[in-house]
C-alpha positions in Angstrom: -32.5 60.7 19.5 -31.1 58.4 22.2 -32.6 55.4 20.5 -31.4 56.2 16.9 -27.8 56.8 18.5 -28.0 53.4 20.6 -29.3 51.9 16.9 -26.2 53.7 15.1 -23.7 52.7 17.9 -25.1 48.7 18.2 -24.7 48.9 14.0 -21.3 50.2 13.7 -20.2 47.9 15.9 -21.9 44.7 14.6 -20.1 45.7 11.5 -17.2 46.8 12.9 -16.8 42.9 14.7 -17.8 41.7 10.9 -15.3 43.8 8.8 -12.2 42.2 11.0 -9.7 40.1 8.9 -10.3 36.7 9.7 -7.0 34.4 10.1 -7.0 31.1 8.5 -5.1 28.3 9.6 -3.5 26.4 7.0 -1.8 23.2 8.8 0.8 21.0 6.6 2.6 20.3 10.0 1.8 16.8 9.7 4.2 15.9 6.2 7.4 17.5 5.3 6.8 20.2 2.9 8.4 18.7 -0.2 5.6 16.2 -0.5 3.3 19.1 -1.0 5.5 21.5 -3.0 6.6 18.4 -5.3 3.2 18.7 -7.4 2.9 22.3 -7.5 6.5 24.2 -6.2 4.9 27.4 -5.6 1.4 26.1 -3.3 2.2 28.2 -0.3 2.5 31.5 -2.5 -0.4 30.7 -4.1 -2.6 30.0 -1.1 -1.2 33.0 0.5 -2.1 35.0 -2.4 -5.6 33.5 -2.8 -6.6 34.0 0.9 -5.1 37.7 1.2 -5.9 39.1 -2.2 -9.2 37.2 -3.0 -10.8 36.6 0.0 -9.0 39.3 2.3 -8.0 37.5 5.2 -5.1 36.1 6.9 -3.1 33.4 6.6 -0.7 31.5 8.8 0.6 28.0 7.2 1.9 26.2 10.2 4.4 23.8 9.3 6.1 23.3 13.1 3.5 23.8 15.8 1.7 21.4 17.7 -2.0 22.2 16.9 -3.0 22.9 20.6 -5.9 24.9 22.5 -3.8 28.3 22.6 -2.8 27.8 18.7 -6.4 27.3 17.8 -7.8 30.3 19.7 -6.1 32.7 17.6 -7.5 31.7 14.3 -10.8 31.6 12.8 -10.6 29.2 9.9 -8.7 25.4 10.5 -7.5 23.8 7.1 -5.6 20.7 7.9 -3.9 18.6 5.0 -3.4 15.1 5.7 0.1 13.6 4.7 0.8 11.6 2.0 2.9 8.3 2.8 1.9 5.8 5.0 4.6 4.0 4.5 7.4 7.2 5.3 8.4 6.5 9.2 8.7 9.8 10.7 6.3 10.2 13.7 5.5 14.0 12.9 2.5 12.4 10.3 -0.5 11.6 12.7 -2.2 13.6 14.7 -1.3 13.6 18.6 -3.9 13.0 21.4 -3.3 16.5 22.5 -4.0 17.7 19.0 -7.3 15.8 18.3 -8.6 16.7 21.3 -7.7 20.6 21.2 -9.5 20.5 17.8 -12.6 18.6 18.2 -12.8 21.2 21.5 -11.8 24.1 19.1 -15.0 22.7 16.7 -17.5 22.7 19.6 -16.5 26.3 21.3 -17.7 27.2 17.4 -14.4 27.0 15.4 -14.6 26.2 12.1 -12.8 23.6 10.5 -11.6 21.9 6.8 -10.2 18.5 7.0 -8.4 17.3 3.6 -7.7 13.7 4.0 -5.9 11.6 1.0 -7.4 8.2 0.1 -6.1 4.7 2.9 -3.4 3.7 0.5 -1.8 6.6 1.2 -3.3 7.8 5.2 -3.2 5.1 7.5 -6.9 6.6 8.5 -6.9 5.0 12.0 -3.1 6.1 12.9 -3.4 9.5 11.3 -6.7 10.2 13.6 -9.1 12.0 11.1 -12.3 10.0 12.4 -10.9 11.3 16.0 -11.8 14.2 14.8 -14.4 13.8 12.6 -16.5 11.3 14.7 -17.9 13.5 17.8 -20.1 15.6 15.0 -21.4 12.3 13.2 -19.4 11.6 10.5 -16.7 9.1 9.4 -14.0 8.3 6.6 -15.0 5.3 5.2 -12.8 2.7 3.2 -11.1 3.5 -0.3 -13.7 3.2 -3.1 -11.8 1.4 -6.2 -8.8 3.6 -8.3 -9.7 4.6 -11.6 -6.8 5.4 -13.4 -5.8 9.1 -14.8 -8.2 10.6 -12.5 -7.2 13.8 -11.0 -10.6 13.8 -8.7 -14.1 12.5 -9.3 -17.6 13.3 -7.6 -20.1 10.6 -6.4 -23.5 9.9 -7.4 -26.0 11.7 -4.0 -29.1 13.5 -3.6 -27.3 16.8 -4.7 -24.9 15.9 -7.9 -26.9 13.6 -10.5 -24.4 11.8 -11.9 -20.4 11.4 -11.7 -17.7 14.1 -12.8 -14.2 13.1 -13.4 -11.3 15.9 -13.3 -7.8 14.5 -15.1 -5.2 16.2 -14.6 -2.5 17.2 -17.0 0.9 18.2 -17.3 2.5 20.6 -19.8 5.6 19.1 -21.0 8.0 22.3 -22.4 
């Protein structure tokens, strides 16, 4: 009887530790908001929706707060979105020595993390500090392949996907 209870006890709380809401992360601290909202003015909503409603979890979309150690220990789930001009001078666009450390130490203590980054025409790569982060697990952003044009996204050729998708994208005009 002990031993079924111990069983029972150990099971509920396995499940227990399982069935917590997991927080997600969403970082877009690194552009101002309008460069993300400008394609789709409702993306936050929408995300928020998605992660809450679909997936049943939390979401915090940081827009302000330096991505540090006691930031990172409170979620479960990084997404970080790279910005999307090079060319705009504000200083809040790359990463921070402080931040691409307190990540690549939030991957290793088991943190999970997404990392969006847009093609080197629009990221200065090195500045921004994606392979900073990406580098300590053995893997790196390479150079721009070439543009196609009216391509929304496109898949490459690898052992997994036999041959290359295109997305377009397309706009409603009322």
């Amino acid at each position: 009887m002990r031993k079924i209870l111990s069983i029972t006890l150990l099971a509920l709380l396995t499940h227990t530790i399982y069935a917590q809401k997991k927080t997600i992360l969403l970082d877009v601290s690194h552009e101002i908001d309008t460069a993300y909202t400008y394609v789709n003015p409702k993306m936050f909503e929408q995300y928020e929706d998605m992660v809450e409603n679909k997936i049943g979890a939390n979401i915090i979309v940081n827009k302000d707060n330096v991505l540090d150690e006691s930031l990172l220990a409170e979620i479960d789930v990084l997404i970080i979105l790279s910005p999307l001009k090079k060319d705009r001078d504000i200083p809040k666009n790359n990463l921070t020595h402080i931040e691409r450390e307190a990540i690549v130490n939030y991957i290793r203590n088991g943190g999970k993390a997404i990392v969006f980054m847009d093609e080197e025409n629009r990221v200065d790569m090195e500045s921004f500090g994606g392979n900073d982060i990406v580098k300590p697990f053995g893997m790196e952003y390479g150079p721009d392949l070439p543009m196609k044009p009216n391509i929304g996204a496109t898949s490459l050729v690898t052992e997994a996907i036999e041959k290359e998708y295109e997305l377009s994208t397309a706009v409603a005009v009322p």
